[in-house]
C-alpha positions as CSV (number, residue, x, y, z in Angstrom):
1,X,42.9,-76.7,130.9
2,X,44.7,-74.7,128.2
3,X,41.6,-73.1,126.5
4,X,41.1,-71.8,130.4
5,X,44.5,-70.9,130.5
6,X,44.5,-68.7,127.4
7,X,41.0,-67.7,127.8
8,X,42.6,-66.0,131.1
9,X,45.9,-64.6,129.6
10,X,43.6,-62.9,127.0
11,X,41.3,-61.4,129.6
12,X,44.1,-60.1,131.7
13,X,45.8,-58.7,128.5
14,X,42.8,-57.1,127.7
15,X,42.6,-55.7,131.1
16,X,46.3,-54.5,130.8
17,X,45.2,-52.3,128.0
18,X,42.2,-51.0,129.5
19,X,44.4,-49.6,132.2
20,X,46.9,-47.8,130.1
21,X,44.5,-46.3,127.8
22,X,42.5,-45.3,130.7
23,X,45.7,-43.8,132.3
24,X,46.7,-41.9,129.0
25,X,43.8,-40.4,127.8
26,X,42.7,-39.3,131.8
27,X,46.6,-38.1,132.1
28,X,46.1,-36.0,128.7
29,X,42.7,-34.9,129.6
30,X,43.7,-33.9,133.1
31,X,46.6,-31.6,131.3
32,X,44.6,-30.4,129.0
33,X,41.9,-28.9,131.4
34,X,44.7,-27.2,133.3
35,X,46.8,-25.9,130.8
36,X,43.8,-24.7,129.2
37,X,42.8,-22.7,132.4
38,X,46.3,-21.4,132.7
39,X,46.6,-20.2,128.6
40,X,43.0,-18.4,128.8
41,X,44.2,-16.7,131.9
42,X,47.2,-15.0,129.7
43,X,45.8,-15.1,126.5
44,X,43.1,-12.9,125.2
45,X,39.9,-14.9,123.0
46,X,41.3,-13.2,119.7
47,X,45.0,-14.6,120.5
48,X,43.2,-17.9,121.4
49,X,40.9,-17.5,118.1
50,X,44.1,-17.1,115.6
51,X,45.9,-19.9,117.6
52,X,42.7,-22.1,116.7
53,X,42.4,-21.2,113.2
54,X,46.1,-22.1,112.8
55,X,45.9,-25.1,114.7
56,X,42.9,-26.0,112.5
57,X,45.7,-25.8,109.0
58,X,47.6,-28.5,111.0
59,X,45.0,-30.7,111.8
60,X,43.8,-30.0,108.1
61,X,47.5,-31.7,106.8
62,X,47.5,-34.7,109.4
63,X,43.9,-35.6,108.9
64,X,44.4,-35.3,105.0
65,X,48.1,-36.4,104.1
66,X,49.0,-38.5,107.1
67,X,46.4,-40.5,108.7
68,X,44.8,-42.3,106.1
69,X,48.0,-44.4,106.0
70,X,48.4,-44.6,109.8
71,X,45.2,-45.7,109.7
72,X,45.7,-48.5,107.1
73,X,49.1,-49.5,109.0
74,X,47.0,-50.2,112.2
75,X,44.4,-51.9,110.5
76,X,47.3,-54.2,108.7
77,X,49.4,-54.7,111.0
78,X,47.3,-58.0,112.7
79,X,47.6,-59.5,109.3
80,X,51.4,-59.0,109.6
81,X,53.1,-63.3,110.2
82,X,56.3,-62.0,110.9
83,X,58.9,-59.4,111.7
84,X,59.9,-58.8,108.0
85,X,56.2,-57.8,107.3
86,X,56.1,-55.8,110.1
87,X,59.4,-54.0,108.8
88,X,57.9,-53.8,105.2
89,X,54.7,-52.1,106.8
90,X,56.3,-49.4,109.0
91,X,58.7,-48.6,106.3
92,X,55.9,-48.3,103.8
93,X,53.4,-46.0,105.9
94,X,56.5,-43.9,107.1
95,X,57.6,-43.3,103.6
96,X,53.8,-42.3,102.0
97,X,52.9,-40.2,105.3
98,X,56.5,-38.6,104.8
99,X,55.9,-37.8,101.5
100,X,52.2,-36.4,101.9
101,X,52.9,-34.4,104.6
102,X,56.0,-32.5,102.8
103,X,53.1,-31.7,100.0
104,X,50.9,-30.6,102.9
105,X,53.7,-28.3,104.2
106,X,54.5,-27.1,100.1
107,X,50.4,-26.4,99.4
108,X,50.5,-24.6,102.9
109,X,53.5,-22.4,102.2
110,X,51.7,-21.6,99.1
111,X,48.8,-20.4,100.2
112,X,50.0,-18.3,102.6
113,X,52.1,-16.5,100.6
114,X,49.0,-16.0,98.3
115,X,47.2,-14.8,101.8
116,X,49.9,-12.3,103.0
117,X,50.8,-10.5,99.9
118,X,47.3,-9.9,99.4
119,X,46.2,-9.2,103.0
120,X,49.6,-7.9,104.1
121,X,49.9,-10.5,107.1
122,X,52.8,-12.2,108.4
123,X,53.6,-15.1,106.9
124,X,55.9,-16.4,109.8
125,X,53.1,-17.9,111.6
126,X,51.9,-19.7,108.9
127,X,55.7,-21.4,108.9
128,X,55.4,-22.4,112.3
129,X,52.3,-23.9,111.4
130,X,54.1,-25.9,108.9
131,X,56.8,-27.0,111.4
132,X,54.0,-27.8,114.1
133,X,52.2,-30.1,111.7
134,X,55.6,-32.3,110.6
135,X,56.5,-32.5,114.3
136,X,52.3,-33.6,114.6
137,X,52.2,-36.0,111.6
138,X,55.7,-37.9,113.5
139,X,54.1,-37.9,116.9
140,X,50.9,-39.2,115.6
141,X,52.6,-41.9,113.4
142,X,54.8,-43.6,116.6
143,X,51.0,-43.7,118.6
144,X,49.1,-44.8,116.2
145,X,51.2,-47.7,115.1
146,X,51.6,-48.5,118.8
147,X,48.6,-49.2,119.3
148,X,48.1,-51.3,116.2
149,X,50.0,-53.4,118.0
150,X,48.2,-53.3,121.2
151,X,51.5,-51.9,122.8
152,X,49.1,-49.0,124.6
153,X,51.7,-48.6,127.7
154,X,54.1,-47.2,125.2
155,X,51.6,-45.2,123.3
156,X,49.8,-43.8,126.3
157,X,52.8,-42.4,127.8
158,X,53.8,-40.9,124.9
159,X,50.6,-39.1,124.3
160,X,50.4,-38.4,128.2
161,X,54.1,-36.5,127.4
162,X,53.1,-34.5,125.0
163,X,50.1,-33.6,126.4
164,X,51.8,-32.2,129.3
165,X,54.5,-30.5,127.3
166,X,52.3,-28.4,125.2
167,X,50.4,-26.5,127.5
168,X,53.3,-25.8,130.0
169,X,55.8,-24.9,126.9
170,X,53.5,-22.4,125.8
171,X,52.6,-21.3,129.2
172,X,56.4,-20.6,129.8
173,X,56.9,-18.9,126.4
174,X,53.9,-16.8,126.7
175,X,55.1,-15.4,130.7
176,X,58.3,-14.8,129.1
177,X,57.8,-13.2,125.7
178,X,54.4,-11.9,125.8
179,X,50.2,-13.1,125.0
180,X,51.5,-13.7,121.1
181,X,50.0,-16.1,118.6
182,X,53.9,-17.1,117.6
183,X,55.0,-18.1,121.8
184,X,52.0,-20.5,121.7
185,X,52.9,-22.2,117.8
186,X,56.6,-22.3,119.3
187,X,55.5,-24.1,122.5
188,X,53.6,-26.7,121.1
189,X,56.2,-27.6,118.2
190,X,58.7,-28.4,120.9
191,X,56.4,-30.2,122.9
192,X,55.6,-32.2,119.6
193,X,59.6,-32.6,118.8
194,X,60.3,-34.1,122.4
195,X,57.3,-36.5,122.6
196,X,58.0,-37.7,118.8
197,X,61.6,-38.5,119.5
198,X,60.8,-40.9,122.1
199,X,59.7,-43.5,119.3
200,X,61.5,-45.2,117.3
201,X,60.2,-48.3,115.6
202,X,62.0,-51.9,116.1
203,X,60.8,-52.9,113.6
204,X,62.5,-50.3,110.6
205,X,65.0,-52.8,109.3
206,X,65.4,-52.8,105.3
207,X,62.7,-55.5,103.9
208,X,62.8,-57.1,100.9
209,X,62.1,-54.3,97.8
210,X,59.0,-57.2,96.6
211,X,57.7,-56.9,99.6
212,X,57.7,-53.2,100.4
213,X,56.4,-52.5,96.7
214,X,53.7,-55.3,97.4
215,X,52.5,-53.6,101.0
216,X,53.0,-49.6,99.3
217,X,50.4,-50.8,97.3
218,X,48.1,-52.1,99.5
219,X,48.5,-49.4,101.8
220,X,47.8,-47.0,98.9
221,X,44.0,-49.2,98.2
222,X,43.2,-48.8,102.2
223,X,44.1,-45.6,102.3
224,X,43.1,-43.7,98.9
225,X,39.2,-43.4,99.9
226,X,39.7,-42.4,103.0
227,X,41.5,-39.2,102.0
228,X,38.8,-37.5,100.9
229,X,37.0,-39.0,103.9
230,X,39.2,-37.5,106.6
231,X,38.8,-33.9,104.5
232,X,34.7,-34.5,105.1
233,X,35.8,-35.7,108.5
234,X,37.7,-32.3,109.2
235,X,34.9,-30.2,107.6
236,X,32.8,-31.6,110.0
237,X,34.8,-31.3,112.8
238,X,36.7,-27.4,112.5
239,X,35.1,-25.5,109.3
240,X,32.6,-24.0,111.7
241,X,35.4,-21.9,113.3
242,X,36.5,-20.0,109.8
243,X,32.7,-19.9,109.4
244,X,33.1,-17.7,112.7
245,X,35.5,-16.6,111.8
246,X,34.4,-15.2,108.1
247,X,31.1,-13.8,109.3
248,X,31.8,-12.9,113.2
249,X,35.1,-12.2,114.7
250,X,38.1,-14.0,115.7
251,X,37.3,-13.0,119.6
252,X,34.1,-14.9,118.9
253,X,36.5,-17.8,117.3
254,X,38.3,-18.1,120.9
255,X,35.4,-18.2,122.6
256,X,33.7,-21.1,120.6
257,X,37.4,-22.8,120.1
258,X,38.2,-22.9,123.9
259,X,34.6,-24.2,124.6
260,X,34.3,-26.8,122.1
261,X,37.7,-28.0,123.1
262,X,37.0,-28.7,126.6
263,X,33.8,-30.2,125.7
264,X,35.0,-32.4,122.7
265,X,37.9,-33.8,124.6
266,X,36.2,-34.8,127.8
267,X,33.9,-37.1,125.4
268,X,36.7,-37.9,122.5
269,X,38.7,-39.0,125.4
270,X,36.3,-41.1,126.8
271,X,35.7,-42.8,123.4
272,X,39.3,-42.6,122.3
273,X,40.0,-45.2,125.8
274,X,37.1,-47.7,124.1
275,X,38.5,-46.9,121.2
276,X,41.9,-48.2,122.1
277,X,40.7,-50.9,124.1
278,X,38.1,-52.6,121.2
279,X,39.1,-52.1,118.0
280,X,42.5,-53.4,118.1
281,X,40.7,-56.5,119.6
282,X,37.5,-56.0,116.9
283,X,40.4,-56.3,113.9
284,X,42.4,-59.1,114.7
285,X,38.8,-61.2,115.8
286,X,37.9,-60.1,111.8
287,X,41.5,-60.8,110.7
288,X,41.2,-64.5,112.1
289,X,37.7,-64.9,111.3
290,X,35.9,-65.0,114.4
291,X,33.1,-63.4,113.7
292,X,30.8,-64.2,116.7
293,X,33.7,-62.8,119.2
294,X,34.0,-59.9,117.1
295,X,30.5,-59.3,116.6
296,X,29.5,-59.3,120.8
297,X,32.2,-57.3,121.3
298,X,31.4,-54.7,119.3
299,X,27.8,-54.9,120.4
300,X,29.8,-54.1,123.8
301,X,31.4,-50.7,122.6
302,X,28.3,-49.3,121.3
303,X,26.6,-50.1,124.8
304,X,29.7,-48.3,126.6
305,X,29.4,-45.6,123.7
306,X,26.0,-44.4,124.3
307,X,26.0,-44.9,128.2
308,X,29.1,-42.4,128.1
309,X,27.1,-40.0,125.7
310,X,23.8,-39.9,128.3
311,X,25.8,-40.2,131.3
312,X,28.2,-37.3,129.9
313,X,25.5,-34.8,128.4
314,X,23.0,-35.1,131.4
315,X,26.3,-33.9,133.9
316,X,26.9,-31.3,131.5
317,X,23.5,-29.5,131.3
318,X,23.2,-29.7,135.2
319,X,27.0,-28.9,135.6
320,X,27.9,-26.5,133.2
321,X,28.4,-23.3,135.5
322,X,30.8,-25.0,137.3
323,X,32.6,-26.5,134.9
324,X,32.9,-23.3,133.1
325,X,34.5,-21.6,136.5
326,X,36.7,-24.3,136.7
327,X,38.1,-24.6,133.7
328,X,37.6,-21.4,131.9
329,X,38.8,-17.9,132.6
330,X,36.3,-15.4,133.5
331,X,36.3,-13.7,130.2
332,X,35.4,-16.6,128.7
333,X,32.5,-17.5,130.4
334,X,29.8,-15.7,127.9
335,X,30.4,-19.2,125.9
336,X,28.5,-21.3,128.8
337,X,25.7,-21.6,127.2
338,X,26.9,-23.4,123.9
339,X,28.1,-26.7,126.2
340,X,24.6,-29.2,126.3
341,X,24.3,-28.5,122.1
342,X,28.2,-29.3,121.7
343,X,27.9,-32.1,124.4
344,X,25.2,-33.6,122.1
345,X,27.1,-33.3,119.0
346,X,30.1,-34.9,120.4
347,X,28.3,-38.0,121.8
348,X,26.4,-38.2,118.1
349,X,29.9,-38.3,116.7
350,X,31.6,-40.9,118.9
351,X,28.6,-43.0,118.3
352,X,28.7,-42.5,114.3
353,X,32.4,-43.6,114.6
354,X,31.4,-47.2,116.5
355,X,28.3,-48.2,114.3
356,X,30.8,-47.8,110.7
357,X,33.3,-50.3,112.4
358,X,32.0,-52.7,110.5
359,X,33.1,-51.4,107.4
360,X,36.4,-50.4,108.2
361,X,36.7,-54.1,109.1
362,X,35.8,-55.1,106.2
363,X,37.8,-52.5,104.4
364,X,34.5,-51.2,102.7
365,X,36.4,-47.4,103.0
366,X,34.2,-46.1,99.4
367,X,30.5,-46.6,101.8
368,X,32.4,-45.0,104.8
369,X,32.9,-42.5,102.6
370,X,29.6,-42.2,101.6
371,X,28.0,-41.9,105.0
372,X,31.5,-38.7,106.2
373,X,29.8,-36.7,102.4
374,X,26.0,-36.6,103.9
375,X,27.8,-35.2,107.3
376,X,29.7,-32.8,105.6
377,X,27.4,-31.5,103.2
378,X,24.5,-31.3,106.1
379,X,27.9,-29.3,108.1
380,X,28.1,-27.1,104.8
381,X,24.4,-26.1,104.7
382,X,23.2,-25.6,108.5
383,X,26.2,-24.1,109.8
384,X,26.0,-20.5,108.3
385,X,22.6,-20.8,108.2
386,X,22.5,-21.0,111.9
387,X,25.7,-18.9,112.6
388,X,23.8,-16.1,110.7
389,X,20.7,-16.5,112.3
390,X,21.6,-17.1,115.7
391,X,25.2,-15.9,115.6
392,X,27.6,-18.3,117.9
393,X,25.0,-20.1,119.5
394,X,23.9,-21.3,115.5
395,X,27.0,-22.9,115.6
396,X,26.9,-24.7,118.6
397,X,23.0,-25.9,118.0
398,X,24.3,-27.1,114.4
399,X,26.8,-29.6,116.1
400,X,24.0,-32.7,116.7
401,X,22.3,-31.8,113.4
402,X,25.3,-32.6,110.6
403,X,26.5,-35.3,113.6
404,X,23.4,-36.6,114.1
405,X,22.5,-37.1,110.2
406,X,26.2,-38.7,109.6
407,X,25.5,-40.8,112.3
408,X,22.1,-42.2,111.0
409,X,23.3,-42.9,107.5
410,X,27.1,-44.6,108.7
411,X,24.7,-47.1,111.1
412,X,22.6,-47.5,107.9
413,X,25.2,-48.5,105.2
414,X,27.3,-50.3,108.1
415,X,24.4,-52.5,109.5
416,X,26.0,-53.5,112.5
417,X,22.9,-55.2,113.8
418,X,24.2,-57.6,111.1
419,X,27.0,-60.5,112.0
420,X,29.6,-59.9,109.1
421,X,29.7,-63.6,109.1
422,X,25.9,-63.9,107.9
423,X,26.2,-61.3,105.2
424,X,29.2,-63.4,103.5
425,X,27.0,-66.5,104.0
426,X,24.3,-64.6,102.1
427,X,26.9,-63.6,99.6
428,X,27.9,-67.2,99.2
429,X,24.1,-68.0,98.7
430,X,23.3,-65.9,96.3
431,X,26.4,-66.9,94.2
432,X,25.6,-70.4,94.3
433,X,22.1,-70.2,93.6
434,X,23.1,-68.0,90.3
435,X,25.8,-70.4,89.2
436,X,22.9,-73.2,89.6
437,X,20.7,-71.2,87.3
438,X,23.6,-70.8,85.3
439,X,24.5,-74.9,85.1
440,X,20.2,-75.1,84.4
441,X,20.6,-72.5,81.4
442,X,23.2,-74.7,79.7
């Protein structure tokens, strides 16, 4: 009677959290569509283009410096047995995102000065760049970690705030001081600074110094290969726009930027909600050692992630005039015709992200590693290629190729056809027999 009982408080948790990441990423998707649809309306493509490119530098210095360790705070914090932990964890992954993300901000600063003296640009949009990404990397860090701890009411409104508050800031800024690159930056930094302040973590109390040297170090081991991981990550997913931008122009940029975003976040939000709703569940089964749970369930992402990618691509090659009307202003409809080959890419990607679970489960981060360098460098090779061959629409047909290959080689070194539980039982074979042959030997 009480396995029934908990069997059913578990299922309706579960359901719980389906709901509110359904509700935040369909809130944040909804607001995204129509702030996007307002902004083109206002905004020229080269405007949107150099907003893009920007945005791309802060995405650059939260993919890099910060979420490696957000990423190893939501993977820990099952392990966590009690509220001191907890406290040693948040204080740890607060400290090392704080401090990469002030490097981030110094490299940045840097390299802009280099960039304006010797193109003569202005260098104050490159410092609201830097304030937009420590106003990102604080908003990321209080969503992230709330949904490491399967709190996703909290974490969806959050995100559903400041996914509001950025397009309607900028709107407003942009109708009051004119189509500039800065209005834009300055809308979506205080969109960011309001939907970061409403987190604060319960859990920052001062923990024991063993303790938070003991977790700093940890969190250091999770999260060292994956920085070079989320850099192949980001080259996968943005370096095609300075591509663009290099050999086209940065009108061109806005038109591939604006497309790609609406198409990429229809699908990233649809795997972002299974996202939220299985892999908090897929840790803590691997945490606690129950493997057969952990592997059905995520035998049931993957079947939700590629019925999402067929359902989502076939809509989009029949619907894509409409959606284009819809959601784009007329002058940039001449970017139509990229949306099936981007479609494709992004449903390779969010499968490529659900087959190397496995590892990340395992904390195997040096083969995920592996499998985000064969994207990347298949990213490095086809995209010009392509983008000088068959100018934007290269770029869009070079999405499923460099996703597709990542995709293919992370399913390969992750094996999730496996149970984890019979590879460690094959480990444990193997070990015995050779400390048998060993015993023979003497």
């Amino acid at each position: 009677m009480k396995t029934v009982r908990f069997g059913g408080l578990k299922q309706r948790r579960l359901f719980g959290e389906a709901f509110w990441a359904l509700f935040g990423q369909l809130a944040s998707a909804l607001a995204l569509l129509a702030g996007t649809r307002i902004l083109t309306e206002q905004v020229t493509p080269a405007v949107y283009g150099q907003v893009a490119l920007l945005n791309g530098f802060v995405a650059l210095g939260v993919a890099v410096f910060s979420y490696p360790f957000i990423c190893a705070g939501m993977r820990m914090l099952p392990e966590c047995q009690n509220p001191g932990e907890r406290a040693a964890l948040y204080k740890g992954v607060t400290s090392l995102a704080a401090r990469s993300t002030a490097l981030a901000i110094v490299l940045l600063m840097i390299g802009s000065a280099v960039y304006s003296y010797l193109t003569h640009a202005d260098m104050g949009l490159f410092m609201l760049a830097g304030i937009l990404l420590a106003v990102t990397v604080r908003r990321e860090l209080g969503i992230q970690l709330l949904i490491g701890e399967r709190k996703q009411r909290g974490a969806s409104l959050r995100q559903t705030c400041d996914s509001i508050l950025r397009p309607l800031l900028a709107i407003l800024l942009v109708g009051w001081g004119g189509a500039k690159v800065e209005w834009v930056l300055l809308g979506y930094i205080l969109a960011s600074w309001v939907s970061s302040m409403t987190w604060w973590s319960k859990a920052d109390k001062n923990p024991r110094p063993r303790i938070a040297r003991h977790v700093k170090s940890e969190v250091w081991a999770y999260a060292l290969p994956l920085i070079p991981m989320e850099l192949l990550f980001w080259v996968n997913g943005l370096a095609d726009r300075y591509v663009i931008g290099y050999m086209l122009t940065a009108a061109e940029v806005g038109l591939y930027a604006a497309t790609y975003t609406l198409v990429n976040e229809a699908f990233n939000r649809s795997a972002m909600v299974l996202l939220r709703i299985f892999q908090p569940v897929y840790f803590q089964h691997c945490s606690q050692n129950q493997l057969k749970e952990g592997f059905a369930l995520l035998w049931t992402w993957i079947a939700c992630v590629v019925a999402l990618g067929l359902i989502g691509v076939s809509l989009l090659l029949v619907m894509k005039d409409w959606v284009a009307a819809w959601v784009l202003a007329k002058s940039y409809h001449s970017a139509v015709e990229l949306m099936p080959a981007i479609a494709v890419g992004c449903a390779l990607h969010a499968l490529g992200t659900v087959v190397a679970q496995p590892l990340l489960a395992k904390k195997c981060t040096r083969l995920l590693l592996c499998g985000r360098i064969c994207g990347a460098l298949t990213a490095a090779i086809s995209i010009p290629l392509m983008v000088k061959n068959f100018g934007l629409a290269g770029a869009a047909m070079a999405n499923p190729i460099y996703f597709g290959v990542e995709a293919l080689v992370l399913a390969m070194l992750a094996r999730p056809w496996r149970n984890i539980g019979s590879e460690n039982k094959e480990a444990s074979g193997l070990a015995e027999e050779e400390t048998a042959g060993c015993r023979v030997t003497a």
